[in-house]
Residue, then its C-alpha position, 0 to 999 in steps of 0.5 A: x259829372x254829367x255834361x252840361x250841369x256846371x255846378x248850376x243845374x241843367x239847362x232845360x232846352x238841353x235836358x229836352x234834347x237829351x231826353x228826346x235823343x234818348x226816346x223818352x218824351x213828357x207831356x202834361x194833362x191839362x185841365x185835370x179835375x180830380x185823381x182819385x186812387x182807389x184801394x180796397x179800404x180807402x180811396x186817396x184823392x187829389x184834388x189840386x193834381x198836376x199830372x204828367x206822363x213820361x214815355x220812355x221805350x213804349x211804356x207810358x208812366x204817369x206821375x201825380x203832383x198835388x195834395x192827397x186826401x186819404x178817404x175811408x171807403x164803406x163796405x157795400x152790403x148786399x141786400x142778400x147778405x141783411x136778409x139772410x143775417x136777417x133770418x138766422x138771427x132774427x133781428x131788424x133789417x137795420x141791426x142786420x146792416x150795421x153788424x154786416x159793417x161792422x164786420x166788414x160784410x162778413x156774414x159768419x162775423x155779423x151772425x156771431x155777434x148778433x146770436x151772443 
């Protein structure tokens, strides 16, 4: 049984004691507008995020509170990429970035699809 939670949980002036005793410390962002996640094929955004970071022996950990949205992120397409299907394929420029998309900004994919 930990000391001070009887059966009602702990009171929050000791549980700011006990933590500051321990070295560890939690403060809150205030007015954050929007937290955006970002991986290589999508982003997850909150954007109604409470966050907080906890300082525990020098290491800072930020824990986010909210409701995510998960967003599917476009492959970017460099223009070297359309003109050089462009040329090996012969098609329009158009065509060119929308097989590139559709293999992912693989050029040996898009090029296949197109030459079939």
């Amino acid at each position: 049984m930990i000391p001070g939670m009887g059966g009602k949980g702990m009171n929050p002036k000791k549980m700011k004691q006990m933590m500051k005793q321990m070295g560890i410390s939690v403060d809150e962002i205030s007015d954050v507008e929007q937290v955006i996640i970002r991986t290589p094929d999508k982003d997850i955004v909150f954007n109604d995020a409470n966050v907080s970071i906890m300082n525990a022996q020098g290491v800072d950990t930020y824990q986010i509170v909210g409701t995510p949205k998960e967003v599917a992120r476009e492959v970017e397409i460099p223009e070297d990429d359309v003109r050089l299907v462009t040329e090996q394929t012969g098609v329009s420029e158009d065509k060119a970035k929308e097989a590139l998309k559709n293999a992912n900004g693989d050029l040996a994919e898009a090029i296949m699809q197109l030459s079939s």
